[in-house]
C-alpha positions, -999 to 999 in steps of 0.1 A, spaced: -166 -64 -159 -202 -50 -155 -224 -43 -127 -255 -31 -114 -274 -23 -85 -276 -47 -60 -305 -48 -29 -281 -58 -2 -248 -75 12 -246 -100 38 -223 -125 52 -186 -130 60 -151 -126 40 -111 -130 51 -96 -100 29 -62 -114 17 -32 -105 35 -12 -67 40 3 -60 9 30 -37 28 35 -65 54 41 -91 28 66 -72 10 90 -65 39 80 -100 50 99 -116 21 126 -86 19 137 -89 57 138 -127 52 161 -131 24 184 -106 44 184 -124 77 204 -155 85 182 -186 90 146 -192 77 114 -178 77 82 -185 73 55 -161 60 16 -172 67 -11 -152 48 9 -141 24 -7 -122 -6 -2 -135 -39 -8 -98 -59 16 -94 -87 30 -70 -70 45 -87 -40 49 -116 -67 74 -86 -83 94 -87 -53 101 -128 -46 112 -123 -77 136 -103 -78 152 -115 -44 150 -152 -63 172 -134 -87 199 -125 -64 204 -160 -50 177 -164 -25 155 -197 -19 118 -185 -17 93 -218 -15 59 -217 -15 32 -243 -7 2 -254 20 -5 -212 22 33 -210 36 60 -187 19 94 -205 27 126 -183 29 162 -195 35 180 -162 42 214 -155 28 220 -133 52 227 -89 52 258 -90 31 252 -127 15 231 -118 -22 244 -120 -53 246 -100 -83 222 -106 -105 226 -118 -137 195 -96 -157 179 -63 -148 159 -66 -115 122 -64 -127 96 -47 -106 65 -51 -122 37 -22 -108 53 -19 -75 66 10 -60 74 -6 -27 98 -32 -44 113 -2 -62 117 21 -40 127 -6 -2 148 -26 -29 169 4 -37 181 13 -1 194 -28 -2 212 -26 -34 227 9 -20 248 -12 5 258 -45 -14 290 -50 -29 276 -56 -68 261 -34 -97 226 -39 -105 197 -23 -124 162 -17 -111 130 -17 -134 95 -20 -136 62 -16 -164 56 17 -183 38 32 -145 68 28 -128 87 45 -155 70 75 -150 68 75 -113 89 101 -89 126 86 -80 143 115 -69 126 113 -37 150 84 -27 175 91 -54 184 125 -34 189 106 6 205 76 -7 228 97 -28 234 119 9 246 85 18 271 78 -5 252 58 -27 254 55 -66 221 55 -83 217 68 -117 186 74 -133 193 58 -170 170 84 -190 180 109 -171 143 118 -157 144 108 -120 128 80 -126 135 39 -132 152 19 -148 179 30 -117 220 15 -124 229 7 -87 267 6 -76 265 -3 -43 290 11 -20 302 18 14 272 43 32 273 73 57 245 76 83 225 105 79 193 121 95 170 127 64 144 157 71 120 138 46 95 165 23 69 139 23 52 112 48 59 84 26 68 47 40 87 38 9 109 68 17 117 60 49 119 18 44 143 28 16 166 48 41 159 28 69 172 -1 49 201 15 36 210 19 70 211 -15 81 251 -10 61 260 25 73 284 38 92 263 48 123 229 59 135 204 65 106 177 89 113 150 94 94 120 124 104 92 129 86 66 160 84 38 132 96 41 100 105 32 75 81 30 38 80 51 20 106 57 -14 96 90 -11 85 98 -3 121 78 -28 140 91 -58 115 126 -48 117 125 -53 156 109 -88 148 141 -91 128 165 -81 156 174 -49 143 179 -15 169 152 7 157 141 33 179 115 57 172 101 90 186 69 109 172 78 113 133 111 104 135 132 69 133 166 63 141 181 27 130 218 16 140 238 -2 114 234 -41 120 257 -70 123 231 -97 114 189 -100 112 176 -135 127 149 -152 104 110 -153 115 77 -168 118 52 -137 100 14 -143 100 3 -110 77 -29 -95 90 -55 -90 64 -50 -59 47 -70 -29 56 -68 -15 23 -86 -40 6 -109 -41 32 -120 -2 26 -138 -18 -2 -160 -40 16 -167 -11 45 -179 15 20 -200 -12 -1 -220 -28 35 -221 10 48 -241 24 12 -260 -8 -4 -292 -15 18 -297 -33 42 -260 -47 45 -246 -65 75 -209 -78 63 -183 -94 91 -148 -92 79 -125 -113 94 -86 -110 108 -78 -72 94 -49 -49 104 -62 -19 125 -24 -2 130 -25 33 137 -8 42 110 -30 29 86 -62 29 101 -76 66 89 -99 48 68 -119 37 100 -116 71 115 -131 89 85 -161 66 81 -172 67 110 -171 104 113 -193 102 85 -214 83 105 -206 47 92 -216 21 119 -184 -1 121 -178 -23 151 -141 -40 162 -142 -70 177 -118 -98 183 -89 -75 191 -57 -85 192 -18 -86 180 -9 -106 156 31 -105 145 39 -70 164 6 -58 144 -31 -50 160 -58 -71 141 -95 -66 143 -127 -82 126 -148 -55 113 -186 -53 114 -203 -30 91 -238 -24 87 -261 3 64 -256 39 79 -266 73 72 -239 92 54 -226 131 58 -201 146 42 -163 154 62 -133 175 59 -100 153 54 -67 166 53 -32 169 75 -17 143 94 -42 115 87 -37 119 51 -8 97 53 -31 69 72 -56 61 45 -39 77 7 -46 44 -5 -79 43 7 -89 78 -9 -104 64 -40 -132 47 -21 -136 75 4 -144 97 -26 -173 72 -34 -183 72 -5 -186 111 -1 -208 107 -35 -240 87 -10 -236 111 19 -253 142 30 -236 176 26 -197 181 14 -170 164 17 -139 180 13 -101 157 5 -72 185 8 -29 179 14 -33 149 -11 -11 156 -37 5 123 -31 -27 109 -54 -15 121 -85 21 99 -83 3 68 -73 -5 41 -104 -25 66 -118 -36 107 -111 -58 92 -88 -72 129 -83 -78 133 -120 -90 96 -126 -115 100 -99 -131 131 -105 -137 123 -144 -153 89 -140 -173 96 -111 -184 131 -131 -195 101 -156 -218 88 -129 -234 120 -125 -214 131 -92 -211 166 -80 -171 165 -81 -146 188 -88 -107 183 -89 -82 208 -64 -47 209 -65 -39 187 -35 -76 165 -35 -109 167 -44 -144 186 -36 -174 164 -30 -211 175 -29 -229 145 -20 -265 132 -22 -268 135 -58 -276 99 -76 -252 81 -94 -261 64 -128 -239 39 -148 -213 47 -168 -181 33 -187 -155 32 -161 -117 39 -177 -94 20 -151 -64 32 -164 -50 -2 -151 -48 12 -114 -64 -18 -94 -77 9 -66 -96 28 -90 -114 -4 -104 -123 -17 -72 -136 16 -58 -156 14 -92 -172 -18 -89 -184 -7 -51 -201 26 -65 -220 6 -96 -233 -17 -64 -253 18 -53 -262 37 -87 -291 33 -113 -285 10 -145 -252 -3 -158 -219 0 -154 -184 -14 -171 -152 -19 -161 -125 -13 -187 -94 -29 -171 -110 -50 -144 -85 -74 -141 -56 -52 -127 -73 -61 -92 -50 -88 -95 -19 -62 -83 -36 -64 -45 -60 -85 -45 -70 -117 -70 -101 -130 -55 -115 -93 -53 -144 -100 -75 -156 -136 -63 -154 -122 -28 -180 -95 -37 -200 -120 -53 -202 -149 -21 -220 -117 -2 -247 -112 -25 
């Protein structure tokens, strides 16, 4: 893909729906009894990855008229599946699927693509083992393809190293076929929809600050889930009306929850002029539509507990540091260089390619904006966050830029490109 500068943005867009949302969506309905019915659902591969592999153990997923139909087979109702359960690029189904398979009464064998070969395990290898769970790392690295025996489970309280929502979903879920009370604290709080959803679902979850406690349950009830859109790939649109000219974009139906919504926090510190209206609750989750216009940019210090909020969303904050006065500096993001890509290393090289002021830490990234960016060739590295936060900054620099590996956009968000395109 190639672009160049544009002179403005204007108009309206409906971001597709949460990617976290829709994966628990379809992972809490094929474990509840009855059916449920998921609205907004987002087709990305990677939540593609996980119908999948739930269709594999026995479970009837439909989809038509924008609905995802799921006829539960209940907690302790899957079957063994016949082939290695294939993950695809996602790290949610890897990592939430895992703390199921822990508890059922069947081997199994968890993998995904050449990323999430390489990608940190042990980090739910280690509780889930606490818990009496069998889960073998086959090469011996830490990392998928994991054999699961699934067993009989403990409950535990987990004093998690790092705020990560896959950690936490994967206990929590493991949970759901323990012994007792599952606890779960972490060192920040991160994304909470595990938690609300599970409620939904009829399960005992209680929470307190950074920690979660979840009692072992007898059965989950199916649902009706409308997924807010998805604030991640909304970040995109945000930074692109706040640094092309003379932008006014309107972005319909996204998910502000407090967990995620750092991304908001940050650019408006910076200055950005975003406005929520249409506030509401949608599914147990706060929705929003977001106004953005063109705003004078300075530079921020991110780091500590909202780090957890908006990791996703660090890409495009980084280009968005690049068009604002003064420094920005991104610390306690170490958590960027076990995503898809080094996010921290990816960033910093292409963006040096653009002629940023940019230089790599060990836990983030230092930022002196205000310095023009020019075209480059753009390396991907098949990490659909780095290729979107690409195509914003080309909308804002002098001459040309390519894309090489545009199309992984397709993991969170297919209709990424002809979106951008209806607003200019």
């Amino acid at each position: 893909m190639r672009f160049s500068r544009i002179k403005r943005l204007r108009g309206e867009i409906a971001v597709p729906g949460d990617k976290s949302i829709s994966h628990r969506a379809v992972m809490f309905g094929a474990l509840a009894d009855g059916t449920t019915e998921i609205t907004n659902f987002l087709r990305g591969a990677d939540c593609l990855s996980t119908i999948s592999c739930f269709r594999q153990m026995g479970v009837s997923i439909k989809e038509g008229n924008g609905t995802v139909t799921i006829q539960g087979k209940g907690l302790y109702g899957l079957s063994a599946p016949s082939s290695w359960l294939d993950t695809g690029n996602s790290g949610t189904t890897t990592r939430l699927i895992s703390g199921i398979l822990s508890g059922q009464p069947f081997e199994s064998v968890v993998n995904g693509d050449s990323s999430i070969q390489t990608r940190p395990m042990n980090r739910i290898i280690q509780p889930l083992s606490q818990m009496g769970a069998h889960i073998t790392s086959l090469r011996g690295n830490g990392c998928a393809p994991l054999r699961i025996q699934g067993t009989g489970l403990h409950a535990i309280h987990y004093e998690s190293p790092v705020a990560s929502a896959q950690v936490k979903s994967s206990i929590l879920l493991a949970g759901l076929y323990a012994d007792g009370p599952t606890t779960v604290t972490e060192p920040y709080l991160s994304r909470n929809h595990s938690e609300i959803m599970l409620r939904m679902f009829g399960a005992d979850v209680t929470s307190s600050g950074a920690t979660v406690t979840i009692q072992p349950a007898p059965s989950l009830t199916g649902q009706r889930i409308h997924v807010p859109g998805d604030i991640s790939s909304a970040a995109y649109f945000l930074a692109a009306g706040l640094i092309v000219p003379d932008s006014e974009i309107l972005i319909k139906h996204v998910g502000v929850n407090p967990t995620r919504d750092g991304v908001l926090r940050v650019f408006r510190e910076m200055g950005g002029d975003i406005t929520l209206l249409n506030e509401k609750t949608d599914s147990g989750e706060p929705t929003a539509d977001l106004l953005v216009r063109t705003s004078d940019l300075h530079g921020v210090t991110i780091g500590g507990s909202i780090i957890p909020t908006l990791i996703d969303e660090i890409p495009i904050i980084a280009v968005l540091a690049c068009f604002a006065r003064g420094t920005t500096i991104i610390k306690n993001a170490q958590e960027l260089k076990v995503k898809e890509s080094n996010r921290i290393d990816v960033m910093v090289k292409n963006l040096s390619a653009m002629g940023a002021h940019i230089r790599a830490t060990d836990d983030g990234m230092i930022i002196e904006g205000g310095h023009p960016l020019r075209g480059a060739l753009i390396d991907s590295r098949l990490d659909h966050r780095i290729a979107m936060s690409f195509a914003i900054a080309a909308l804002a620099a002098d001459g040309e830029t390519e894309i090489k590996g545009a199309d992984c956009v397709t993991i969170s968000y297919p209709g990424f490109y002809e979106d951008l395109e209806t607003l200019m």
